[in-house]
PyMOL Python script that loads the backbone (N, CA, C, O; Angstrom):
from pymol import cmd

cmd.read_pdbstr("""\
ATOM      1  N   UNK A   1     -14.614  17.517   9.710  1.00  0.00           N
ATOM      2  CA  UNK A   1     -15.239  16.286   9.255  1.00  0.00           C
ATOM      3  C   UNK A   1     -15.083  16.205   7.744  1.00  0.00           C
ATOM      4  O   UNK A   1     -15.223  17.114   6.925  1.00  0.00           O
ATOM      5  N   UNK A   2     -14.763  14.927   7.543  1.00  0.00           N
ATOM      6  CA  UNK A   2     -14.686  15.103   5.889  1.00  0.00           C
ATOM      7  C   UNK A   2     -15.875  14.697   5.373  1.00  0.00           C
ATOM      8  O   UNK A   2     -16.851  14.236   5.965  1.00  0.00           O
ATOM      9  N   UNK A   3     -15.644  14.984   3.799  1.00  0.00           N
ATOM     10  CA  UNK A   3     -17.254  15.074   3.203  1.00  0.00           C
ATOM     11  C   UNK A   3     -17.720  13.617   3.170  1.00  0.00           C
ATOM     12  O   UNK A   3     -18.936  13.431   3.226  1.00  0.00           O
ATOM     13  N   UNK A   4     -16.774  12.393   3.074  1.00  0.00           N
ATOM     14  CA  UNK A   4     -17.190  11.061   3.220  1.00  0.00           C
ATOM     15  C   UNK A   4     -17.906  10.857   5.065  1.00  0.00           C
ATOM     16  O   UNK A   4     -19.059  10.471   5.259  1.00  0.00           O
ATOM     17  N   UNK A   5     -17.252  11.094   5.828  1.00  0.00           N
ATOM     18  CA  UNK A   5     -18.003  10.972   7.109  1.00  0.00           C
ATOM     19  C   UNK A   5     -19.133  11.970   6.667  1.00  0.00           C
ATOM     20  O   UNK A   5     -20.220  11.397   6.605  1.00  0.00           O
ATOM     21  N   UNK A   6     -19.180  13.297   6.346  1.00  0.00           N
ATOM     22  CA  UNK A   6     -20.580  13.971   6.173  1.00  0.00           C
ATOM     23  C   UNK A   6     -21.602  12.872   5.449  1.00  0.00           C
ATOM     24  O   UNK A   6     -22.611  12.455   6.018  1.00  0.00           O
ATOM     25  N   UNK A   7     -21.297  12.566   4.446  1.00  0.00           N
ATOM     26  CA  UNK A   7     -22.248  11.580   4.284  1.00  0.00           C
ATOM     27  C   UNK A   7     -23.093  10.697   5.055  1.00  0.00           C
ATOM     28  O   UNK A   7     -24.300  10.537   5.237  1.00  0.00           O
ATOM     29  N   UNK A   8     -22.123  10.240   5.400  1.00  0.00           N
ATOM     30  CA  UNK A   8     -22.471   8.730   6.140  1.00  0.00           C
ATOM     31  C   UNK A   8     -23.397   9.398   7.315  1.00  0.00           C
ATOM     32  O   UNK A   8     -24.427   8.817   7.658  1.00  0.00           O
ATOM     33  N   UNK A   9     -22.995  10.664   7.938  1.00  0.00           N
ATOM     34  CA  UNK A   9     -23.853  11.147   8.911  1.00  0.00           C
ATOM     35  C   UNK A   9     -25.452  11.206   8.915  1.00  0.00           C
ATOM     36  O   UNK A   9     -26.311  10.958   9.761  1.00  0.00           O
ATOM     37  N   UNK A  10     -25.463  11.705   7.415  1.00  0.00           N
ATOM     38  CA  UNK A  10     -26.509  12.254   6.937  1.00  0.00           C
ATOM     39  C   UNK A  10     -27.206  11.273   6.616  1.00  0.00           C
ATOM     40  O   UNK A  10     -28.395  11.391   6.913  1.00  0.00           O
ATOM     41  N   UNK A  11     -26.763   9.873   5.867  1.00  0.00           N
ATOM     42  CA  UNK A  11     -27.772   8.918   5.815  1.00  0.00           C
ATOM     43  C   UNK A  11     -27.341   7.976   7.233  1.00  0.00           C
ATOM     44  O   UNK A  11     -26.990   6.825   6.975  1.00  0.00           O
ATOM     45  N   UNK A  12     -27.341   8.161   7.903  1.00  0.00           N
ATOM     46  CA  UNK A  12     -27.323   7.634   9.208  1.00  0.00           C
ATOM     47  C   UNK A  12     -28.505   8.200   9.839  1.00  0.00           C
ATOM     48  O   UNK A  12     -29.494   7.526  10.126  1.00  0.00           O
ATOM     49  N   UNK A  13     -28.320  10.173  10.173  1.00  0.00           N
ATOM     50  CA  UNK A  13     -29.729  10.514  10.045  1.00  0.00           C
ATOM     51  C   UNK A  13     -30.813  10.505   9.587  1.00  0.00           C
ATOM     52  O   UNK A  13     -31.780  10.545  10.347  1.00  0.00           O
ATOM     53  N   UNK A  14     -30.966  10.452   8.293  1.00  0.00           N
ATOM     54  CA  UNK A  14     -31.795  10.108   7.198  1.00  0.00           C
ATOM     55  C   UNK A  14     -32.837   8.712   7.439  1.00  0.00           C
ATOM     56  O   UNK A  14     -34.015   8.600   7.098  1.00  0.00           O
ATOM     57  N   UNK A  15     -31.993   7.750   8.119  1.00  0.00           N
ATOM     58  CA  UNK A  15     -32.272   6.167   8.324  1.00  0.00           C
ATOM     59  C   UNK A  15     -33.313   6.019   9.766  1.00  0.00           C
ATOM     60  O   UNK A  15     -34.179   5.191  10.050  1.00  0.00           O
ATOM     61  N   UNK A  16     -32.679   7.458  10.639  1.00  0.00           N
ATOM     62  CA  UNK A  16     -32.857   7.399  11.941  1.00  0.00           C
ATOM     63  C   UNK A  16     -34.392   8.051  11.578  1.00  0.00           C
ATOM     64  O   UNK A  16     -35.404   7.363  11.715  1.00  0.00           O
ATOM     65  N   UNK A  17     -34.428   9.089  11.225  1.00  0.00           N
ATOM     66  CA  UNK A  17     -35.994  10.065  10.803  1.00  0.00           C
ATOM     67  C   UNK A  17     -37.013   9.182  10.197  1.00  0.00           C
ATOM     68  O   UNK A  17     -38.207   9.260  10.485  1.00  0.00           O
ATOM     69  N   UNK A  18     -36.515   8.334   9.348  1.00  0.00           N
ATOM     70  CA  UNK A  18     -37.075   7.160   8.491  1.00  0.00           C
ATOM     71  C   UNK A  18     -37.754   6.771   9.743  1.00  0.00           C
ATOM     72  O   UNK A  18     -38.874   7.161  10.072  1.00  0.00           O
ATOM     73  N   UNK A  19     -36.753   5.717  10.633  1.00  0.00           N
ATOM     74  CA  UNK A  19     -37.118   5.190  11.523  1.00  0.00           C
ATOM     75  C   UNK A  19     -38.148   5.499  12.467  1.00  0.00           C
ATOM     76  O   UNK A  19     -39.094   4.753  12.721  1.00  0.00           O
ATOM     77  N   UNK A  20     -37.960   6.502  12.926  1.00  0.00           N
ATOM     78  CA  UNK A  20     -38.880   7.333  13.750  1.00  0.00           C
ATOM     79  C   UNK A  20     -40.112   7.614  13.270  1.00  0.00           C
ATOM     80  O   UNK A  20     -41.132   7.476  13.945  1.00  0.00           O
ATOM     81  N   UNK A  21     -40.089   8.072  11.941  1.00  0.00           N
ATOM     82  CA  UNK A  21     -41.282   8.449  11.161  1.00  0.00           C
ATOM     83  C   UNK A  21     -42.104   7.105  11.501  1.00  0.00           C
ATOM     84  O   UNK A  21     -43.133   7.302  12.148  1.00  0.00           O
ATOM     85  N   UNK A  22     -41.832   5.882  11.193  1.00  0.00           N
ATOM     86  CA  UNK A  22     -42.518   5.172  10.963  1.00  0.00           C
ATOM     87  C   UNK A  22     -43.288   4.540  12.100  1.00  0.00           C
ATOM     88  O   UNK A  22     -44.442   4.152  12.284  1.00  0.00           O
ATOM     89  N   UNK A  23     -42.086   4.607  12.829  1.00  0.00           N
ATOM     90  CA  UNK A  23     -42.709   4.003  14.573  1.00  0.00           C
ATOM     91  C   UNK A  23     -43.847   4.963  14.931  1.00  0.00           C
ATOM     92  O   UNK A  23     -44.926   4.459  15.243  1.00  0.00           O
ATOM     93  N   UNK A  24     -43.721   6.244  14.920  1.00  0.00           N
ATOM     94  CA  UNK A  24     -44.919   7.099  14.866  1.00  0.00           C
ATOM     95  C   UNK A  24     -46.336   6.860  14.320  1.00  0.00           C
ATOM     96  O   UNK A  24     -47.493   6.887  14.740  1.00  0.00           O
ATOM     97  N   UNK A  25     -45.840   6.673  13.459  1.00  0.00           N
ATOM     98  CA  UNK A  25     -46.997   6.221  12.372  1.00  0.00           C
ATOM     99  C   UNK A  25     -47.676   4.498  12.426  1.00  0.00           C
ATOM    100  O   UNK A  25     -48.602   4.135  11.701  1.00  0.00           O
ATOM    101  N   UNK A  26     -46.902   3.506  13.554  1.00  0.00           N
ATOM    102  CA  UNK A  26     -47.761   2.295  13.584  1.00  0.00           C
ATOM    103  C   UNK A  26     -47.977   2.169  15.099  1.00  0.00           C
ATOM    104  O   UNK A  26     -47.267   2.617  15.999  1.00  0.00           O
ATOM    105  N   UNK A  27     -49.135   1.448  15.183  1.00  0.00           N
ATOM    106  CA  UNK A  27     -49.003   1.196  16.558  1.00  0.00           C
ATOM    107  C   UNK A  27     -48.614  -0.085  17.230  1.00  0.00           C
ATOM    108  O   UNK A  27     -48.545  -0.955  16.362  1.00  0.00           O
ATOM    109  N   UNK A  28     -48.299  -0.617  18.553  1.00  0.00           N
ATOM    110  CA  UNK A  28     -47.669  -1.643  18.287  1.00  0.00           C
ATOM    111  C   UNK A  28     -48.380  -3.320  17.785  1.00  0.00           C
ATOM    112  O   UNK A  28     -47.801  -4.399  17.914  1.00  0.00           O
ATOM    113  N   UNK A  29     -49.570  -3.123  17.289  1.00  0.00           N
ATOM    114  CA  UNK A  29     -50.475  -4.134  16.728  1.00  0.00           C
ATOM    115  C   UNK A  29     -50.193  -3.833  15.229  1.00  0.00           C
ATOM    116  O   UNK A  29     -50.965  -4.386  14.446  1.00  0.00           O
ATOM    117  N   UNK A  30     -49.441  -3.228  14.816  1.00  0.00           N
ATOM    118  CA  UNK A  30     -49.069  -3.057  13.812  1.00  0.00           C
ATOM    119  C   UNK A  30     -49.615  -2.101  12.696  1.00  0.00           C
ATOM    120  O   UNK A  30     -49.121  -1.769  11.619  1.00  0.00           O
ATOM    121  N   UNK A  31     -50.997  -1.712  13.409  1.00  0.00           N
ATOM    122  CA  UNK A  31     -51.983  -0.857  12.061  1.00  0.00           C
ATOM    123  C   UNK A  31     -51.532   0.492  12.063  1.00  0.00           C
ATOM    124  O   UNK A  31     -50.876   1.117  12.896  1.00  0.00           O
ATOM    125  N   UNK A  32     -52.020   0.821  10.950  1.00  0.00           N
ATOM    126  CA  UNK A  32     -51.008   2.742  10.593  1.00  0.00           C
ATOM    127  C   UNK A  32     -52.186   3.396  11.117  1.00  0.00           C
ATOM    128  O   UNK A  32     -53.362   3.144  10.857  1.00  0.00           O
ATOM    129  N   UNK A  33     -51.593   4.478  12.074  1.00  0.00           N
ATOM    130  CA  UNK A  33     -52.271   5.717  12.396  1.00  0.00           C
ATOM    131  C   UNK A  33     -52.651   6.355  11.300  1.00  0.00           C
ATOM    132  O   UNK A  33     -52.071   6.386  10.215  1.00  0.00           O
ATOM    133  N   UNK A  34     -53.709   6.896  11.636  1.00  0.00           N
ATOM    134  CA  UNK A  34     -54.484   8.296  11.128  1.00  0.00           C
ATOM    135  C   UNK A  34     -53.497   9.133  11.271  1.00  0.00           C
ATOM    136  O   UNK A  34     -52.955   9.201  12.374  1.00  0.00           O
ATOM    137  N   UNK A  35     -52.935  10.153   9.923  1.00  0.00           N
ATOM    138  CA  UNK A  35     -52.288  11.212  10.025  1.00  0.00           C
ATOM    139  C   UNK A  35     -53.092  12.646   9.946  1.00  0.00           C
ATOM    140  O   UNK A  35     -54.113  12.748   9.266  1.00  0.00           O
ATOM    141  N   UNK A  36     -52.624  13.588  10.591  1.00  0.00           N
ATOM    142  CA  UNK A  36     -53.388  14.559  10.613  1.00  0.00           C
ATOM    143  C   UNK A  36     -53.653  15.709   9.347  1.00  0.00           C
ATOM    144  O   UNK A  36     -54.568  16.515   9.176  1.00  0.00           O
ATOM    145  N   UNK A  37     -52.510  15.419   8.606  1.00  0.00           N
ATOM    146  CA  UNK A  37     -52.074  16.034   7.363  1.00  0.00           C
ATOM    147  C   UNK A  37     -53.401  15.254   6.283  1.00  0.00           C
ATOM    148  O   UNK A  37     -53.842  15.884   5.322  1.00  0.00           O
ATOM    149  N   UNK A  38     -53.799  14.143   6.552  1.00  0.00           N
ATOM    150  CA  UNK A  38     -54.635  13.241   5.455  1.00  0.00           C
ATOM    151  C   UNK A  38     -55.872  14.032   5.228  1.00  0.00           C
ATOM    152  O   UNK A  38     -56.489  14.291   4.194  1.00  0.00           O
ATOM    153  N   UNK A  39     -56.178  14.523   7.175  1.00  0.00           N
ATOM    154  CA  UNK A  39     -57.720  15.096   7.111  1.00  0.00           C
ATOM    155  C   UNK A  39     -57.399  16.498   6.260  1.00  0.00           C
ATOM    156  O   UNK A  39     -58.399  16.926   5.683  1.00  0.00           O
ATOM    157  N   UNK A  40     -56.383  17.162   6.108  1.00  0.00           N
ATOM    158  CA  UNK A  40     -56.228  18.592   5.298  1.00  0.00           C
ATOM    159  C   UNK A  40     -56.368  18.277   3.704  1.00  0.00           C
ATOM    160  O   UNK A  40     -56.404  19.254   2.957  1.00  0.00           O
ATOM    161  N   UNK A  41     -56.436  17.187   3.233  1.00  0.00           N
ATOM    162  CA  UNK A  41     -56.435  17.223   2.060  1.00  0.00           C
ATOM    163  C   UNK A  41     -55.315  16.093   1.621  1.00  0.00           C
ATOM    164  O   UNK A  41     -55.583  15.244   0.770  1.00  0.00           O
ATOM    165  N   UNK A  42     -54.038  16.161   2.278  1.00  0.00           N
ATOM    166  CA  UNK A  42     -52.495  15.553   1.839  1.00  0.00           C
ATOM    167  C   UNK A  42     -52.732  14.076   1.118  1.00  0.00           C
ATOM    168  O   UNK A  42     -53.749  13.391   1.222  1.00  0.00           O
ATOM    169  N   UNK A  43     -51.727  13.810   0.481  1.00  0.00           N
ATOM    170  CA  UNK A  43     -51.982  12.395   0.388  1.00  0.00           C
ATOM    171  C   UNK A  43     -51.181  12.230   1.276  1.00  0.00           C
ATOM    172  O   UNK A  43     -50.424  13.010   1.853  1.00  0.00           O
ATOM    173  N   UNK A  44     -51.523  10.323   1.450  1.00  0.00           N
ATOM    174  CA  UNK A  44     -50.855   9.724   2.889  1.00  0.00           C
ATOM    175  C   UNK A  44     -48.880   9.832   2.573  1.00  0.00           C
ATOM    176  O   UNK A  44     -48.037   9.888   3.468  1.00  0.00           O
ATOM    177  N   UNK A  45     -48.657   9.834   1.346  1.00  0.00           N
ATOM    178  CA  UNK A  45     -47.068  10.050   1.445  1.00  0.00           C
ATOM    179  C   UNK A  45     -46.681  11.368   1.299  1.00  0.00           C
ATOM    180  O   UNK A  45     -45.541  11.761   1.545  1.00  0.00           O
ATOM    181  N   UNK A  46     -47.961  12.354   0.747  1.00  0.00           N
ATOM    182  CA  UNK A  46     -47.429  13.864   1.127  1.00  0.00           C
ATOM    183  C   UNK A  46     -47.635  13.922   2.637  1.00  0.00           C
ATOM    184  O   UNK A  46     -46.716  14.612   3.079  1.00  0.00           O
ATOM    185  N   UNK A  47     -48.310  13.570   3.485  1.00  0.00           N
ATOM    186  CA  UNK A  47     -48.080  13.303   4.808  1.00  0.00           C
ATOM    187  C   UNK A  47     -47.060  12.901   5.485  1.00  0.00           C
ATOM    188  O   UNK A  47     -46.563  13.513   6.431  1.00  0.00           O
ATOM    189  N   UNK A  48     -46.707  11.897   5.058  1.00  0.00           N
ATOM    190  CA  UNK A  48     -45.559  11.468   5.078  1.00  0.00           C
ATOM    191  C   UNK A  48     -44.631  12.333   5.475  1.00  0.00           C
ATOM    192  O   UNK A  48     -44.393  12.480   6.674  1.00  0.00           O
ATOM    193  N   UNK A  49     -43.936  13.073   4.446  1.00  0.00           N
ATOM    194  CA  UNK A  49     -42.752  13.940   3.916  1.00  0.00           C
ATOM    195  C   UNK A  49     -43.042  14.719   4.553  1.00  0.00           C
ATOM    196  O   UNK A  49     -42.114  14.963   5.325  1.00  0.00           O
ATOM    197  N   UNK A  50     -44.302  15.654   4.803  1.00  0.00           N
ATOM    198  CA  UNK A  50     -44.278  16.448   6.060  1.00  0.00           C
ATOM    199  C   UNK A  50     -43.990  16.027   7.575  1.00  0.00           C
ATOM    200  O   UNK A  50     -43.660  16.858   8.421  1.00  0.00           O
ATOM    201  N   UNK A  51     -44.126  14.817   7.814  1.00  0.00           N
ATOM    202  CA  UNK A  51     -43.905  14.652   9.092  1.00  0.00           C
ATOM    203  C   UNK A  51     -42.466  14.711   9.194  1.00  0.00           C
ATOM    204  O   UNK A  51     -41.956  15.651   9.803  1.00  0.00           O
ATOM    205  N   UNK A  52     -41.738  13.790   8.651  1.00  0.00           N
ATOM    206  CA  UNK A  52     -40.401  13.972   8.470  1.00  0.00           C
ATOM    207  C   UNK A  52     -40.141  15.031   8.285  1.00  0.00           C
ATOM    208  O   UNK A  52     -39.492  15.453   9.242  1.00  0.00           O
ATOM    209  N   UNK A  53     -40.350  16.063   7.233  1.00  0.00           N
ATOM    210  CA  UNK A  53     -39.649  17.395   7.617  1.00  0.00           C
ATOM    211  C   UNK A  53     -39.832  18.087   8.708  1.00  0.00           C
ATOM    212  O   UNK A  53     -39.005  18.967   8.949  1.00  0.00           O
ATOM    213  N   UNK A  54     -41.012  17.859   9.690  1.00  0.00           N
ATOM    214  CA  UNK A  54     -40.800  18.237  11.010  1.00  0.00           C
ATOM    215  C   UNK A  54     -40.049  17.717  12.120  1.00  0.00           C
ATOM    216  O   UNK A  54     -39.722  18.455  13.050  1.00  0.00           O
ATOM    217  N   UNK A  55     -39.693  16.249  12.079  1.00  0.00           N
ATOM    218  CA  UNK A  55     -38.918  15.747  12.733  1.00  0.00           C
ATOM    219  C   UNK A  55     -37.413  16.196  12.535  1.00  0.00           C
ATOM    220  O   UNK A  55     -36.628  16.094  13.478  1.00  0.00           O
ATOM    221  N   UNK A  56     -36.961  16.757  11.151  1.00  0.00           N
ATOM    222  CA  UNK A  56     -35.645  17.154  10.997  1.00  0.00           C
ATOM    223  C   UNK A  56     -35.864  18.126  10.961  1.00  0.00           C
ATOM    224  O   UNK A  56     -34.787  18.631  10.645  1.00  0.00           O
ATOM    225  N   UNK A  57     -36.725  19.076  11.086  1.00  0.00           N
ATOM    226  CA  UNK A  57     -36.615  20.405  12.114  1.00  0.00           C
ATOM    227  C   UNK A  57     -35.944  20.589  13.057  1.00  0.00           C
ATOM    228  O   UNK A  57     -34.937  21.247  13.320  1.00  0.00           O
ATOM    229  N   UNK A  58     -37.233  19.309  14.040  1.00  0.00           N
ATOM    230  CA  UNK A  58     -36.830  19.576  15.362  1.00  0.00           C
ATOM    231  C   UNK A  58     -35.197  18.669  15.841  1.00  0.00           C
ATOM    232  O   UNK A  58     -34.706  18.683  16.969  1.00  0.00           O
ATOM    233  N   UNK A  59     -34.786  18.147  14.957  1.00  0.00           N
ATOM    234  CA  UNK A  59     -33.365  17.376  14.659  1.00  0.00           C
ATOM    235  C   UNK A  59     -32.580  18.436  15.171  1.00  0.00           C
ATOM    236  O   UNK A  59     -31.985  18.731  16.207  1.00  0.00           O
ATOM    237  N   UNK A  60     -32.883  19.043  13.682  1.00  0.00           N
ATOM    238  CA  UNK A  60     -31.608  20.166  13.667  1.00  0.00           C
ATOM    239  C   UNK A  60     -31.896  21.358  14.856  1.00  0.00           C
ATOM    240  O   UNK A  60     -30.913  21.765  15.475  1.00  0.00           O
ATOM    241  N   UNK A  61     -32.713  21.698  15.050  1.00  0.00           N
ATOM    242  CA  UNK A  61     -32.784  23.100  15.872  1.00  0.00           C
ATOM    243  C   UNK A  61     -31.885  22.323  17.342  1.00  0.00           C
ATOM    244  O   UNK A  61     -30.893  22.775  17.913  1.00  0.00           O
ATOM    245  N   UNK A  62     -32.743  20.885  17.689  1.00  0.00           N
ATOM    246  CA  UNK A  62     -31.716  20.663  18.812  1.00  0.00           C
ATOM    247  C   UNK A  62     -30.254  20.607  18.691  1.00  0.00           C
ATOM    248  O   UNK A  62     -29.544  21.098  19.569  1.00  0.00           O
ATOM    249  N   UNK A  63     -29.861  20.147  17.853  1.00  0.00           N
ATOM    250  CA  UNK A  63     -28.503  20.294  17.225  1.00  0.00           C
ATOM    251  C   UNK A  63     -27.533  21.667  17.323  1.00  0.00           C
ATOM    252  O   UNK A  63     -26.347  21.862  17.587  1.00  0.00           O
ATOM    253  N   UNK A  64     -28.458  22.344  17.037  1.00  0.00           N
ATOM    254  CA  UNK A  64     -27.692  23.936  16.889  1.00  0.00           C
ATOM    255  C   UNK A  64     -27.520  24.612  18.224  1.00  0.00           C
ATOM    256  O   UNK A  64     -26.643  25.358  18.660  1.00  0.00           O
ATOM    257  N   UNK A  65     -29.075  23.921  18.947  1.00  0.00           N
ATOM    258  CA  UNK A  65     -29.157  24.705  20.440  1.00  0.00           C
ATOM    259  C   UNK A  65     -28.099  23.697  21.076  1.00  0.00           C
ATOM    260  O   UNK A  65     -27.390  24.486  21.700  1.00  0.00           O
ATOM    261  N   UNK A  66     -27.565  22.429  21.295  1.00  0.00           N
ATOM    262  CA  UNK A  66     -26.673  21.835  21.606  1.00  0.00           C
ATOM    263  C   UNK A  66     -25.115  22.109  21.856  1.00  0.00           C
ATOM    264  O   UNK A  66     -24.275  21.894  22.730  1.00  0.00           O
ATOM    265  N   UNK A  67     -25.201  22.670  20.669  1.00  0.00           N
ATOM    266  CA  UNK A  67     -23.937  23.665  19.814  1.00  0.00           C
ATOM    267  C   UNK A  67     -23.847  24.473  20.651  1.00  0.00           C
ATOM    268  O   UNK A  67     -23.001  24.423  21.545  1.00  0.00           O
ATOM    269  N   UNK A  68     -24.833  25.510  20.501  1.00  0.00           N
ATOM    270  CA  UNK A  68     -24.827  27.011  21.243  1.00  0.00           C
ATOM    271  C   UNK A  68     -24.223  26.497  22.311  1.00  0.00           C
ATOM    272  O   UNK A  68     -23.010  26.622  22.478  1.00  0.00           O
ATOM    273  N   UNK A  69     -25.023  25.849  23.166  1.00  0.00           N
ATOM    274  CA  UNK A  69     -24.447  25.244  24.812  1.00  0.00           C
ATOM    275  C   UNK A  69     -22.970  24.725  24.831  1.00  0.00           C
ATOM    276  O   UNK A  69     -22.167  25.210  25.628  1.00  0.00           O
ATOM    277  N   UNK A  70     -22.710  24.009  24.193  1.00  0.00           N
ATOM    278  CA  UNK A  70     -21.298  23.791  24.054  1.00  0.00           C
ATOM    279  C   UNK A  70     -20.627  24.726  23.839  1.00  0.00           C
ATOM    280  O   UNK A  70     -19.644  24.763  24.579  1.00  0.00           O
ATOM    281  N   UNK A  71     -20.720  25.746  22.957  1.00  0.00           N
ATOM    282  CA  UNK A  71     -19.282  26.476  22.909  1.00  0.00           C
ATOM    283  C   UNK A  71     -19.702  27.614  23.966  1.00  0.00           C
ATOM    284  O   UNK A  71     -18.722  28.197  24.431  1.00  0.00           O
ATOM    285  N   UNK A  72     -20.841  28.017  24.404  1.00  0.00           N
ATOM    286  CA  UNK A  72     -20.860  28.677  25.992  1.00  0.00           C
ATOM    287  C   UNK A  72     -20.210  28.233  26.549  1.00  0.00           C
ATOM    288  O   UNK A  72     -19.262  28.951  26.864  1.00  0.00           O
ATOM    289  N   UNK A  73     -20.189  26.669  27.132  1.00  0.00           N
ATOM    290  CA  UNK A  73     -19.336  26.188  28.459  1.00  0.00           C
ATOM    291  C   UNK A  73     -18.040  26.163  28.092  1.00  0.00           C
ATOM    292  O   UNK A  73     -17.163  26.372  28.930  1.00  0.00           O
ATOM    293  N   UNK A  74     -17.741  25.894  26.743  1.00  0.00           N
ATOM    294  CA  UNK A  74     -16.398  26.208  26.714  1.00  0.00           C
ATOM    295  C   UNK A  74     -15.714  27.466  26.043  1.00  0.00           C
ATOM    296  O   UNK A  74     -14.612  27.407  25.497  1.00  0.00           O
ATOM    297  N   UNK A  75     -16.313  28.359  26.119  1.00  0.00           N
ATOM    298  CA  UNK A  75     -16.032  29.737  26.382  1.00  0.00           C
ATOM    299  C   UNK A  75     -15.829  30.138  27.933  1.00  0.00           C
ATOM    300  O   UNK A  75     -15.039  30.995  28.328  1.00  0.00           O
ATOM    301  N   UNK A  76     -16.639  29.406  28.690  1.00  0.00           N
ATOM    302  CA  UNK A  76     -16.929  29.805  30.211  1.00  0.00           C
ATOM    303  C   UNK A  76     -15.914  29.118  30.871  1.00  0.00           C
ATOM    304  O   UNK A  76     -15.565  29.354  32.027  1.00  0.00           O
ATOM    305  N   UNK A  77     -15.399  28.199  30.080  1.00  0.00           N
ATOM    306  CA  UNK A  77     -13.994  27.198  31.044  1.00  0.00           C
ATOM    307  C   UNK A  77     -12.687  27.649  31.136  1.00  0.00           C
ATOM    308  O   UNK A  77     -11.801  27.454  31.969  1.00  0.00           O
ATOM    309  N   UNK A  78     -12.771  28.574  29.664  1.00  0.00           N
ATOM    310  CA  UNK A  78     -11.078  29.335  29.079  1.00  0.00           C
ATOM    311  C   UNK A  78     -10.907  30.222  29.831  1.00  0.00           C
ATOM    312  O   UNK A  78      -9.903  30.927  29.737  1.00  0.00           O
TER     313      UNK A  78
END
""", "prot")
cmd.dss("prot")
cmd.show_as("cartoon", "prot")
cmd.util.cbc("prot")
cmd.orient("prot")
């Protein structure tokens, strides 16, 4: 992959986590959830940024475990 498609991946993902973050965070009447990070102290956009970094956690770990599976089966096909 070249580093111009890497890009574009990344704010493609970037757009998608955005996305997600936010749908999370409203309900469909439109008002923002209570985050759980707020009651610890966080502010609502250090909340924020934590949620998203858990969502591209769990991004990437599926990603890698995806991976793993793929080059098993095609280790297992050769």
């Amino acid at each position: 992959m070249t580093l111009v498609a890497q890009m574009f991946s990344h704010l493609d993902l970037e757009a998608g986590l955005e996305h997600v973050a936010h749908r999370a965070r409203s309900q469909l009447d439109g008002t923002a959830l209570p985050h759980p990070k707020t009651a610890e102290g966080m502010t609502r956009r250090e909340a924020r940024r934590a949620h998203k970094r858990h969502l591209a956690n769990r991004v990437i770990r599926r990603m890698w475990r995806d991976e793993q599976h793929r080059l098993k089966t095609q280790l297992q096909a050769a």
